[in-house]
CHARMM-style PDB file with segment names, atoms N, HN, CA, C and O in Angstrom:
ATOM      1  N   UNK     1       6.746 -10.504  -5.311  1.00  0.00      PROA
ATOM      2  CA  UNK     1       5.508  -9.923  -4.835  1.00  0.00      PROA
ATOM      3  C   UNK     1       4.422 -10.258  -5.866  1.00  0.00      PROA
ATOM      4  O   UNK     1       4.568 -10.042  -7.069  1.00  0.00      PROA
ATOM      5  N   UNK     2       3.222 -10.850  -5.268  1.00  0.00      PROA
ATOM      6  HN  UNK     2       3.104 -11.026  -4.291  1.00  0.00      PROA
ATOM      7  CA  UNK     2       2.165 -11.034  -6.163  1.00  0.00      PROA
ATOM      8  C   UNK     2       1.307  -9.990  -6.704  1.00  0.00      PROA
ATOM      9  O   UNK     2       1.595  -8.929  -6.151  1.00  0.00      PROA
ATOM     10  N   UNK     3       0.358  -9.848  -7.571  1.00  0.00      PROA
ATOM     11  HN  UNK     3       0.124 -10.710  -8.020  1.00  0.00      PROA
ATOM     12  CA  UNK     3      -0.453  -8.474  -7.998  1.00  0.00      PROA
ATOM     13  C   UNK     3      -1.390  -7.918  -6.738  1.00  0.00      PROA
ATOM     14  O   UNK     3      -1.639  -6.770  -6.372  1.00  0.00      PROA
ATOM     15  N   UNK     4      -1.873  -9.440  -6.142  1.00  0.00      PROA
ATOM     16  HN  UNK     4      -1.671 -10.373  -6.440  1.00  0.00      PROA
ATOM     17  CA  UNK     4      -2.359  -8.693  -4.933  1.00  0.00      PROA
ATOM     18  C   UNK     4      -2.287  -7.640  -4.003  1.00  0.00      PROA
ATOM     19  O   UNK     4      -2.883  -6.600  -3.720  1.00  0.00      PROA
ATOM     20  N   UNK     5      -0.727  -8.732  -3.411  1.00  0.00      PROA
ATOM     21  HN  UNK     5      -0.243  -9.577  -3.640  1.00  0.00      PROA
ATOM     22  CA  UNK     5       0.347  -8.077  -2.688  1.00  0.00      PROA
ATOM     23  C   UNK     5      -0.012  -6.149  -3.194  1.00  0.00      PROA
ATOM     24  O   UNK     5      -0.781  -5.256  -2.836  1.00  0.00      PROA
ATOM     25  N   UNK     6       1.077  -6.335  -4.183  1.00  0.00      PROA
ATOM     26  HN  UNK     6       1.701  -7.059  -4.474  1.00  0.00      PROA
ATOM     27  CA  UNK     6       1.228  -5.140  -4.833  1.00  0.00      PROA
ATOM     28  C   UNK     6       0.172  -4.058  -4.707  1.00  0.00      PROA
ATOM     29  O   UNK     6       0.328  -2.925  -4.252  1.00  0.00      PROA
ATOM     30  N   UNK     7      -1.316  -4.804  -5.363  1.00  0.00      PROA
ATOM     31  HN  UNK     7      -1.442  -5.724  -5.733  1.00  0.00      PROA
ATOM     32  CA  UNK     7      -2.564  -3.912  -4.847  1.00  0.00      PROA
ATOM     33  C   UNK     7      -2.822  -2.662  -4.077  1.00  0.00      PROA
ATOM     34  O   UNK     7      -3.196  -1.498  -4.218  1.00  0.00      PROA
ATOM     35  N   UNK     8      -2.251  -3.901  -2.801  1.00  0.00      PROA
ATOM     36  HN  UNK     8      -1.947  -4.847  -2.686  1.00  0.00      PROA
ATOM     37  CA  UNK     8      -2.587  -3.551  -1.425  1.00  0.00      PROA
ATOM     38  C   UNK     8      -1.497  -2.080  -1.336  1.00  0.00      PROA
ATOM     39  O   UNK     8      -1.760  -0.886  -1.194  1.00  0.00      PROA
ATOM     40  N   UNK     9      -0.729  -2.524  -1.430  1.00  0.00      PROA
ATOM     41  HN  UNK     9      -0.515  -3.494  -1.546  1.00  0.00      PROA
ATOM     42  CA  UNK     9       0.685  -2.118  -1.181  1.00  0.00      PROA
ATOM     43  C   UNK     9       0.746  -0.209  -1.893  1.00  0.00      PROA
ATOM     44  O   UNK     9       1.340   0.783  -1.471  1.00  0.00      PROA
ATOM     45  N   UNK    10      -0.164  -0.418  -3.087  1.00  0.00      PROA
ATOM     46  HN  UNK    10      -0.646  -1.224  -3.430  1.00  0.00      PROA
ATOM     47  CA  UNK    10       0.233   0.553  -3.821  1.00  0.00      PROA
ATOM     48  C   UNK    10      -1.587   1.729  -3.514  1.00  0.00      PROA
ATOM     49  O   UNK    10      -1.824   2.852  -3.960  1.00  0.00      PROA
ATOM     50  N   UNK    11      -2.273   1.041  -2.832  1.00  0.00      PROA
ATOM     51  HN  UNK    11      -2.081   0.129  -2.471  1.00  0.00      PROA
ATOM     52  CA  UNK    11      -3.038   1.931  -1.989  1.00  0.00      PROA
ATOM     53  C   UNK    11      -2.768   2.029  -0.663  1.00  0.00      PROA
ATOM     54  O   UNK    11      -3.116   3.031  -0.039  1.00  0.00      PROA
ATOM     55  N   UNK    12      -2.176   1.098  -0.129  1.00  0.00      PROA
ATOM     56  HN  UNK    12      -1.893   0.284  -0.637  1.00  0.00      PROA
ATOM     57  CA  UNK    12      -1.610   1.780   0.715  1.00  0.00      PROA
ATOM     58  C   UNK    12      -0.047   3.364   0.630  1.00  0.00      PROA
ATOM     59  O   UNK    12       0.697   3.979   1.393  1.00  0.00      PROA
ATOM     60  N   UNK    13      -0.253   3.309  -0.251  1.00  0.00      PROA
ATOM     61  HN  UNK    13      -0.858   2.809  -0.871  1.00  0.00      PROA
ATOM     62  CA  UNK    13       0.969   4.350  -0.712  1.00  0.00      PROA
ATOM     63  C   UNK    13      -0.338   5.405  -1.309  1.00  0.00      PROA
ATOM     64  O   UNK    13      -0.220   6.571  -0.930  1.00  0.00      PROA
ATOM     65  N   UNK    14      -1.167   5.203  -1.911  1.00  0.00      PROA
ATOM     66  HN  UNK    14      -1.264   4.256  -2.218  1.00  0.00      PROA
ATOM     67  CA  UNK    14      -2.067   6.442  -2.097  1.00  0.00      PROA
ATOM     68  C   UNK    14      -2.751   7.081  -0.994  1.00  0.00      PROA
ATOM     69  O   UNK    14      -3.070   8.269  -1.024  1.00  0.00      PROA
ATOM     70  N   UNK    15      -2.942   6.438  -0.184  1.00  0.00      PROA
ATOM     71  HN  UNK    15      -2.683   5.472  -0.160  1.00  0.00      PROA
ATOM     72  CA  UNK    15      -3.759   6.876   1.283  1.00  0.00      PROA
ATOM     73  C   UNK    15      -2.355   7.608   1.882  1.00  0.00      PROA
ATOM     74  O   UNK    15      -2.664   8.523   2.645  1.00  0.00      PROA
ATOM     75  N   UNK    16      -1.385   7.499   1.785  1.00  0.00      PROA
ATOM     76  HN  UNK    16      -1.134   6.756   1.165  1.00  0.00      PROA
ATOM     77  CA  UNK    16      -0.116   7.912   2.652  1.00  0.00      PROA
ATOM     78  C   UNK    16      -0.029   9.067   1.811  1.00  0.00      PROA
ATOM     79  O   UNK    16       0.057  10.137   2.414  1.00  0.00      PROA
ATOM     80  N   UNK    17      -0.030   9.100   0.708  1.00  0.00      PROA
ATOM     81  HN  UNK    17      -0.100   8.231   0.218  1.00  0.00      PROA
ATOM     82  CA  UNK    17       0.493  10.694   0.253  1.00  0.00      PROA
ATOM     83  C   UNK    17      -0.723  11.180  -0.178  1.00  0.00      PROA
ATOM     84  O   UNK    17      -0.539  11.657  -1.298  1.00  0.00      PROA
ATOM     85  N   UNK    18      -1.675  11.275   0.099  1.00  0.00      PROA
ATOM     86  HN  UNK    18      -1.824  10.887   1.009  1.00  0.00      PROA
ATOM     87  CA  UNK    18      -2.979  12.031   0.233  1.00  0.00      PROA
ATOM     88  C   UNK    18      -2.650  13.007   1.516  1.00  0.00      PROA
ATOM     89  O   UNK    18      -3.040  14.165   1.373  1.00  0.00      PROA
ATOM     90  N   UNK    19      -2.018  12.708   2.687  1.00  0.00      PROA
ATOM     91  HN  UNK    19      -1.701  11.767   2.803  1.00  0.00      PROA
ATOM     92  CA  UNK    19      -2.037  13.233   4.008  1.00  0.00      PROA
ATOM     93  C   UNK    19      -0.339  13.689   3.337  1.00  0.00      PROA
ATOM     94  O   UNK    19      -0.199  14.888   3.581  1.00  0.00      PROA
ATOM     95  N   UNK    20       0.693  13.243   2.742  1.00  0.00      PROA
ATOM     96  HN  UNK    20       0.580  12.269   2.544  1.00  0.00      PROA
ATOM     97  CA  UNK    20       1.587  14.461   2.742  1.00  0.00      PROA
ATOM     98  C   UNK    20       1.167  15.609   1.807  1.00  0.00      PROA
ATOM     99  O   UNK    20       1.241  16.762   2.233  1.00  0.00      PROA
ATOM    100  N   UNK    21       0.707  15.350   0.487  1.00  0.00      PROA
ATOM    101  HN  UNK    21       0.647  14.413   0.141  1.00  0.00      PROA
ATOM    102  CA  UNK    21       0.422  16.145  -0.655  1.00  0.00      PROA
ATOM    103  C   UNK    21      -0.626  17.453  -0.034  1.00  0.00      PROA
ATOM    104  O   UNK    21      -0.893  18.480  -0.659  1.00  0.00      PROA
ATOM    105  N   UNK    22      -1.005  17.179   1.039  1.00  0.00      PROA
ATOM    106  HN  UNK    22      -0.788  16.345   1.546  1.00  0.00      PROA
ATOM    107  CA  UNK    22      -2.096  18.212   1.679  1.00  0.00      PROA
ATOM    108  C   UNK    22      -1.354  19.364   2.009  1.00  0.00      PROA
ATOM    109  O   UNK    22      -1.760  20.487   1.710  1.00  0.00      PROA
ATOM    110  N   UNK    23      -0.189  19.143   2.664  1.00  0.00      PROA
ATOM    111  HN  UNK    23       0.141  18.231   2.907  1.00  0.00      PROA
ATOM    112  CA  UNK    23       0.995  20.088   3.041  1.00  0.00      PROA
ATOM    113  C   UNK    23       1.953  19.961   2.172  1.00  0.00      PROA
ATOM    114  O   UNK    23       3.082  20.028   2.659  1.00  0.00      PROA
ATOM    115  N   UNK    24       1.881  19.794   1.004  1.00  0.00      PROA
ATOM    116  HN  UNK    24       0.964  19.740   0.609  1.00  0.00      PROA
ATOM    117  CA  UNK    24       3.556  19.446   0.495  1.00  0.00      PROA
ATOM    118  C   UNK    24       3.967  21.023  -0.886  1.00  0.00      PROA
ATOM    119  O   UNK    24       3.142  21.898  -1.147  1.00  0.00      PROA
ATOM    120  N   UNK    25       4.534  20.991  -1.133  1.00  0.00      PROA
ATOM    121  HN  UNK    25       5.204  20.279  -0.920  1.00  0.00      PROA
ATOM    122  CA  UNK    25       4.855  22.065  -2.102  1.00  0.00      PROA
ATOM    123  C   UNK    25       4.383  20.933  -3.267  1.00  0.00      PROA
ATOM    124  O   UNK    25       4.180  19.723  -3.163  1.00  0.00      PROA
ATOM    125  N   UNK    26       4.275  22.074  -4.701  1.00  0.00      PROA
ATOM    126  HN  UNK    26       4.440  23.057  -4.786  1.00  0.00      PROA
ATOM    127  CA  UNK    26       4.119  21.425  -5.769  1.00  0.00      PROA
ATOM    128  C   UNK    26       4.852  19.980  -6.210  1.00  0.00      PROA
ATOM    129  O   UNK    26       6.060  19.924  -5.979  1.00  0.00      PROA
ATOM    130  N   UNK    27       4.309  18.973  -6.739  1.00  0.00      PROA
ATOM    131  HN  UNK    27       3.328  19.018  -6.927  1.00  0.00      PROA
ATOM    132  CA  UNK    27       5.226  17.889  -6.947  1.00  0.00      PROA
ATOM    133  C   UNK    27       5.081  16.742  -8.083  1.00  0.00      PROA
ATOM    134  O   UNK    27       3.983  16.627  -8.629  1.00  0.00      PROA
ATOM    135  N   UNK    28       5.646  16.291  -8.282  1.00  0.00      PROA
ATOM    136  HN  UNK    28       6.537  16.384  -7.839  1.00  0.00      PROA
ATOM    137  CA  UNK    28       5.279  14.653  -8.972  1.00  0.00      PROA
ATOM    138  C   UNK    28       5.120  13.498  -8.249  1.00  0.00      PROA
ATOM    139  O   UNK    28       5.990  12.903  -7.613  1.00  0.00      PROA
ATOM    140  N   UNK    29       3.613  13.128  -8.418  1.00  0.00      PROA
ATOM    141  HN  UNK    29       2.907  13.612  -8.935  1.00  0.00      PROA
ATOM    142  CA  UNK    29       3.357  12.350  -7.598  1.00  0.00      PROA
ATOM    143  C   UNK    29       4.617  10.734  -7.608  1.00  0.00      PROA
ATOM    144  O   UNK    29       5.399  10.217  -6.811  1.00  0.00      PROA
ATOM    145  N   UNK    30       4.355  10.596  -8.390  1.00  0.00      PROA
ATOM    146  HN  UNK    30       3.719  11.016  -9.037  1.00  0.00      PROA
ATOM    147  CA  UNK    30       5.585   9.465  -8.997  1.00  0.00      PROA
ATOM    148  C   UNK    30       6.776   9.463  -8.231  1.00  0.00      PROA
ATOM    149  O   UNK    30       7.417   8.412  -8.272  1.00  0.00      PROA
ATOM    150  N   UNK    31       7.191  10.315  -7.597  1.00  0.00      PROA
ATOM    151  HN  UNK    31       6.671  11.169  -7.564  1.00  0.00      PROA
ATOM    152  CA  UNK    31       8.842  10.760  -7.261  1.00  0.00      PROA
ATOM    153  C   UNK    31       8.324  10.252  -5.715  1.00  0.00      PROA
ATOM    154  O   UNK    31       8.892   9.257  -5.265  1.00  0.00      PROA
ATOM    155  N   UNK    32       7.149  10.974  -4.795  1.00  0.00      PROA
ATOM    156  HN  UNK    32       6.688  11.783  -5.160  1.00  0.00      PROA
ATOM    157  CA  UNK    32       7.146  10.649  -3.309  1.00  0.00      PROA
ATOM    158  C   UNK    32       6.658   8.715  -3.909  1.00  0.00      PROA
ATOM    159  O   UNK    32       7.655   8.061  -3.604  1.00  0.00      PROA
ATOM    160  N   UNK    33       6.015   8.122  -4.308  1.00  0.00      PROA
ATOM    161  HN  UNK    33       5.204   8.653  -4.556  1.00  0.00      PROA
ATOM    162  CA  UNK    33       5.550   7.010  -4.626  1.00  0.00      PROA
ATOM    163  C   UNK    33       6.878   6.051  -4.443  1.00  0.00      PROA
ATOM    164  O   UNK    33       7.117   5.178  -3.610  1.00  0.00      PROA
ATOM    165  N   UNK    34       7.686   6.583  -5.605  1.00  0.00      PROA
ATOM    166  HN  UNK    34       7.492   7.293  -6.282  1.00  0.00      PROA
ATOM    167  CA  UNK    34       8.556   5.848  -5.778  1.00  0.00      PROA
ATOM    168  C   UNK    34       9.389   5.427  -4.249  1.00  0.00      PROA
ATOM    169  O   UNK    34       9.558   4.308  -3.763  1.00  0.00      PROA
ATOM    170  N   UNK    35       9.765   6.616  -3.793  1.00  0.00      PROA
ATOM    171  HN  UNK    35       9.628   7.524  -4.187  1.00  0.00      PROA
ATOM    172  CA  UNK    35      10.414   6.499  -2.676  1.00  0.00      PROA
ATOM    173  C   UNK    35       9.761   5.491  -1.170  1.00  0.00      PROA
ATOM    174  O   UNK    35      10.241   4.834  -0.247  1.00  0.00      PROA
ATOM    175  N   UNK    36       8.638   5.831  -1.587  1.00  0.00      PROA
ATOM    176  HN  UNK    36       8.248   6.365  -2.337  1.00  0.00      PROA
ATOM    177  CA  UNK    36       7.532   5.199  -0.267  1.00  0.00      PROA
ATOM    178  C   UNK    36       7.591   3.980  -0.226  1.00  0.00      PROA
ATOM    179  O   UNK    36       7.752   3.289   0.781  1.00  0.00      PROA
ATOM    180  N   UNK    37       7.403   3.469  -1.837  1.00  0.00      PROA
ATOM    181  HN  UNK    37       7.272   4.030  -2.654  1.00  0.00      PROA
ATOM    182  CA  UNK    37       7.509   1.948  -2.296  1.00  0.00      PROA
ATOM    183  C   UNK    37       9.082   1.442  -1.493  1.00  0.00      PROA
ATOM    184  O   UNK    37       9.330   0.659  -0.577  1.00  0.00      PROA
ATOM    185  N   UNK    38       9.608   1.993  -2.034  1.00  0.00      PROA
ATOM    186  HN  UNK    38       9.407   2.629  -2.778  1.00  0.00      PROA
ATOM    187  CA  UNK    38      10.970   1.311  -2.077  1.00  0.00      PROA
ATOM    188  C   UNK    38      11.236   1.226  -0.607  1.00  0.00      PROA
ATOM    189  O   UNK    38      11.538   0.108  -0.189  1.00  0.00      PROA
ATOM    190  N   UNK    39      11.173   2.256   0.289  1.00  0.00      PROA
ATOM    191  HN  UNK    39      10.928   3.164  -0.050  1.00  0.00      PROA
ATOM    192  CA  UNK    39      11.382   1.942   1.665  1.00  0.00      PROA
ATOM    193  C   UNK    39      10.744   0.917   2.461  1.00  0.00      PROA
ATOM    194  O   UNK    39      11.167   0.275   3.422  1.00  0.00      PROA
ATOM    195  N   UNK    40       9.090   0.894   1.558  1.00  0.00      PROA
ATOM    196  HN  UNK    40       8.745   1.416   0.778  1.00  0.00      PROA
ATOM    197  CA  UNK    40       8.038  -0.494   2.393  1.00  0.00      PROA
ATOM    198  C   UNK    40       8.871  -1.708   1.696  1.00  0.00      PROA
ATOM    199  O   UNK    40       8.910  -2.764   2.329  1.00  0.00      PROA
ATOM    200  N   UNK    41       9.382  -1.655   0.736  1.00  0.00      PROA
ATOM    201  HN  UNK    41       9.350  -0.798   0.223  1.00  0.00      PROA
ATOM    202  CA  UNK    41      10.241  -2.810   0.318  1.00  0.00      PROA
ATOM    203  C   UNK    41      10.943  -3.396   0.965  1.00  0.00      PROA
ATOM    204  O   UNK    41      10.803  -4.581   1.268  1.00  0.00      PROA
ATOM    205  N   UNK    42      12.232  -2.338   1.445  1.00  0.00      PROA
ATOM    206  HN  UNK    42      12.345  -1.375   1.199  1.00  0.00      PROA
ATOM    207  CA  UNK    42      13.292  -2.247   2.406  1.00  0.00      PROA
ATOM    208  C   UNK    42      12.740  -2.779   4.153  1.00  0.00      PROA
ATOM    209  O   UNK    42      13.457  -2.908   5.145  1.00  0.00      PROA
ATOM    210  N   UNK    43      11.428  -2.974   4.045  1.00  0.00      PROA
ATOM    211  HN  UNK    43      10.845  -2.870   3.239  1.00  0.00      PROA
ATOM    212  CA  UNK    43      10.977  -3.720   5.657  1.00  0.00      PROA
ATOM    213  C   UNK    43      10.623  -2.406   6.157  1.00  0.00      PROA
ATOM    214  O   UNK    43      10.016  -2.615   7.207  1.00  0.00      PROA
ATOM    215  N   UNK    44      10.704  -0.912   5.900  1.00  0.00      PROA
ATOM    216  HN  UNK    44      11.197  -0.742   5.046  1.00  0.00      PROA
ATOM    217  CA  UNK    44      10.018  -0.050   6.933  1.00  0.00      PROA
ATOM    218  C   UNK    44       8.852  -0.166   6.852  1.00  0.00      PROA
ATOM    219  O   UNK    44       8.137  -0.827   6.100  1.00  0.00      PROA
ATOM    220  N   UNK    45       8.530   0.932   8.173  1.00  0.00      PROA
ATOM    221  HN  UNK    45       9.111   1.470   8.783  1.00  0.00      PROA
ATOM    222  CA  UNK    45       7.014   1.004   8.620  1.00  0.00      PROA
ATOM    223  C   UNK    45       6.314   1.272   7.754  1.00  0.00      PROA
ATOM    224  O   UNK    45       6.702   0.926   6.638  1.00  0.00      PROA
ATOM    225  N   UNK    46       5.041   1.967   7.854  1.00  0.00      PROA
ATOM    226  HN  UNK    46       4.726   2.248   8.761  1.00  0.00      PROA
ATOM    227  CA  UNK    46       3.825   3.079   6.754  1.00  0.00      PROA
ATOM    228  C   UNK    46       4.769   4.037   7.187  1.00  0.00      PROA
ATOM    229  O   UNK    46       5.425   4.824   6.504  1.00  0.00      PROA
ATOM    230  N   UNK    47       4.753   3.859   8.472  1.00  0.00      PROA
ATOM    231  HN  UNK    47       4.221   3.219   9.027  1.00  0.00      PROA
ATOM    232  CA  UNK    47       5.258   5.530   9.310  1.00  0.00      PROA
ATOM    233  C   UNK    47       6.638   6.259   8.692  1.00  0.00      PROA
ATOM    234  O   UNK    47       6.826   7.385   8.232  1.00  0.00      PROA
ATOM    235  N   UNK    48       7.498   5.128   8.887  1.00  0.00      PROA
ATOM    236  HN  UNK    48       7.345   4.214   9.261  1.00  0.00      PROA
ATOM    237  CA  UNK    48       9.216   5.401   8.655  1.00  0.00      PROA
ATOM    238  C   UNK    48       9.111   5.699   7.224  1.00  0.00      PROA
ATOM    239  O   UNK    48       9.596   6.748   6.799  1.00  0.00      PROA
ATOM    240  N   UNK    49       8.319   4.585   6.172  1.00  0.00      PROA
ATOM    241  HN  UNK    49       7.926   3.733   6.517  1.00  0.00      PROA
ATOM    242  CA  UNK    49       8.809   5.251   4.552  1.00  0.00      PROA
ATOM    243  C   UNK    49       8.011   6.497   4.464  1.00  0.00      PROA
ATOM    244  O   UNK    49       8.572   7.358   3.787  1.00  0.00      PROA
ATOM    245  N   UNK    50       6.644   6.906   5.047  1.00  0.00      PROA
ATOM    246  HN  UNK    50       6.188   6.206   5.597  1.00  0.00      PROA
ATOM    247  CA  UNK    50       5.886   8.336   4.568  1.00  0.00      PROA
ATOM    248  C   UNK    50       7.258   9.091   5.264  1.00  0.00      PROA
ATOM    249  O   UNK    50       7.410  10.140   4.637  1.00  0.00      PROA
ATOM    250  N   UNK    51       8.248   8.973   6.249  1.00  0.00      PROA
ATOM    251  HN  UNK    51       8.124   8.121   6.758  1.00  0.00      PROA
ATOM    252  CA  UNK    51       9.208  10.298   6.634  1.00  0.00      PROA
ATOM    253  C   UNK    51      10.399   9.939   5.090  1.00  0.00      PROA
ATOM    254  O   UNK    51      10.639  10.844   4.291  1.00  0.00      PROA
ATOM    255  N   UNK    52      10.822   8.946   4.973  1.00  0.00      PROA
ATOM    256  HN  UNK    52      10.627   8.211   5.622  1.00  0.00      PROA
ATOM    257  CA  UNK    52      11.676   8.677   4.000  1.00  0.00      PROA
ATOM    258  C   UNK    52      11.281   9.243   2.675  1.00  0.00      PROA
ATOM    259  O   UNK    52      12.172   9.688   1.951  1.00  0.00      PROA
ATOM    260  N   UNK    53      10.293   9.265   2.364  1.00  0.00      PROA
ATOM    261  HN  UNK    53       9.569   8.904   2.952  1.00  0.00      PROA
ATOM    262  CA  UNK    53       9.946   9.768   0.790  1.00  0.00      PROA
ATOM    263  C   UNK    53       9.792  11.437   1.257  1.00  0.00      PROA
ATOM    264  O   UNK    53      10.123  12.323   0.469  1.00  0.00      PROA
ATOM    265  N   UNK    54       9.491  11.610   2.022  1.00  0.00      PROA
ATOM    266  HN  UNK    54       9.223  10.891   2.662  1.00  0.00      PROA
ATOM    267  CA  UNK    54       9.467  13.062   2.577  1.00  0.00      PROA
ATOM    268  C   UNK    54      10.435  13.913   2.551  1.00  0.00      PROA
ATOM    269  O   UNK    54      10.429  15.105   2.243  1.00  0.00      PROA
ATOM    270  N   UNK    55      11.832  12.770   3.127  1.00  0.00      PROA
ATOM    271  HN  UNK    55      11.836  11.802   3.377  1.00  0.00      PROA
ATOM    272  CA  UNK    55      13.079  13.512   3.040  1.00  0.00      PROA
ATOM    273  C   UNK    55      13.376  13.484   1.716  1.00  0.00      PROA
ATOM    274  O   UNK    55      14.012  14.402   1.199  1.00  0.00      PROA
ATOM    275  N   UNK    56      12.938  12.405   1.015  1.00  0.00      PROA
ATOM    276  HN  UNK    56      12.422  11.658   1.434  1.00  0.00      PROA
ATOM    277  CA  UNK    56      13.088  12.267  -0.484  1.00  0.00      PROA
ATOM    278  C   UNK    56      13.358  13.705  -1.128  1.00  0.00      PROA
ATOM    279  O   UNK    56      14.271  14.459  -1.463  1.00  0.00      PROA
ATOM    280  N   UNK    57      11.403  13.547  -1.060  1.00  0.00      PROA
ATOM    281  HN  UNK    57      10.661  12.934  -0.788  1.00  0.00      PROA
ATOM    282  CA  UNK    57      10.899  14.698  -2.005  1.00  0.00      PROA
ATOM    283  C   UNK    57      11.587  16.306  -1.571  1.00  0.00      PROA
ATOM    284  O   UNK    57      11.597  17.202  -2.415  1.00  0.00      PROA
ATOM    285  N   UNK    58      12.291  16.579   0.206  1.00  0.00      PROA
ATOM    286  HN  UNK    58      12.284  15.851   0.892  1.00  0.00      PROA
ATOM    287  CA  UNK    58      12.541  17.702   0.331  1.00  0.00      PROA
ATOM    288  C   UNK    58      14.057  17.909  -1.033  1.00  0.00      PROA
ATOM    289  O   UNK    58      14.230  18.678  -1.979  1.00  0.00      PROA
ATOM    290  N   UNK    59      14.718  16.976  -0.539  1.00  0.00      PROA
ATOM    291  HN  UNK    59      14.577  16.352   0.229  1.00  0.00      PROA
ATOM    292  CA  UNK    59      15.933  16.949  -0.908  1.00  0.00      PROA
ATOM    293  C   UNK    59      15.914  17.354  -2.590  1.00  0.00      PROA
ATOM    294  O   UNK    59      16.534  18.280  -3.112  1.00  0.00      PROA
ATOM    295  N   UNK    60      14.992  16.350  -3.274  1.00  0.00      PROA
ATOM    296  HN  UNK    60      14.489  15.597  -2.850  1.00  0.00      PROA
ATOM    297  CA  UNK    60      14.402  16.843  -4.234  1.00  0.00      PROA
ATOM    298  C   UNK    60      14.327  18.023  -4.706  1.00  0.00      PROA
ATOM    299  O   UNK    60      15.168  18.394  -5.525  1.00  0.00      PROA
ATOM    300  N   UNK    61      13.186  18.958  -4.239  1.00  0.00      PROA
ATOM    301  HN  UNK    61      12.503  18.657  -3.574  1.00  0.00      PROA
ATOM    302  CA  UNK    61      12.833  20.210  -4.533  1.00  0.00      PROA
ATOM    303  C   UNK    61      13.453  21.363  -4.154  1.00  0.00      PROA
ATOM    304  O   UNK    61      12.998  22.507  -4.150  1.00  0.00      PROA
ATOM    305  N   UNK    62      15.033  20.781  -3.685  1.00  0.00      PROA
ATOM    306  HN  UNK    62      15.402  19.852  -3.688  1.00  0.00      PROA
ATOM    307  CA  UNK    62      15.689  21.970  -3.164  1.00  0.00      PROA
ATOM    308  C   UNK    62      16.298  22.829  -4.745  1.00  0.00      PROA
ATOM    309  OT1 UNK    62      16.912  23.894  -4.671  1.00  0.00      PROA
TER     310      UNK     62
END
């Protein structure tokens, strides 16, 4: 992946957890990020990794 790429990639991951962090319990931003990344990695949607880091972060904060 180029820096561009990446750029893009890593505001598109700030615009996505702006809309979970609105509803989310206390957190580290770093932890839903991480997860978001890695699923857009993995070929999912915006849609499918914002639920994947979601289940992340629940699983997480249990």
């Amino acid at each position: 992946m180029d820096v561009t790429t990446l750029a893009g990639l890593l505001h598109e991951t700030e615009d996505r957890h702006g809309a979970y962090e609105a509803t989310a319990p206390e957190h580290h931003w770093w932890d839903w990020y991480a997860a978001y990344l890695f699923a857009r990695e993995q070929g999912r949607t915006p849609d499918e990794a914002a639920r994947e880091a979601a289940a992340h972060m629940e699983a997480l904060l249990k």
